[in-house]
N, C-alpha and C positions, 0 to 999 in steps of 0.2 A: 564499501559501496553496497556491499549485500544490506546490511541494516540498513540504509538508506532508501531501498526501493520496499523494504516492508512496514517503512513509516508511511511512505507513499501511498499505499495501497490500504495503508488503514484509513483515514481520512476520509476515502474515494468511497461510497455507497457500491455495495457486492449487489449488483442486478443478474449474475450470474443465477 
C-alpha cells in the first residue's frame, strides 16, 4: 500500500 500512495503522489503536480 505504501508504494501505491507514492505512485499517487507522483503524477499529482507538488504546488507545495
Amino acid at each position: 500500500e505504501s508504494a501505491r500512495k507514492m505512485v499517487n503522489k507522483a503524477p499529482l503536480p507538488r504546488v507545495d
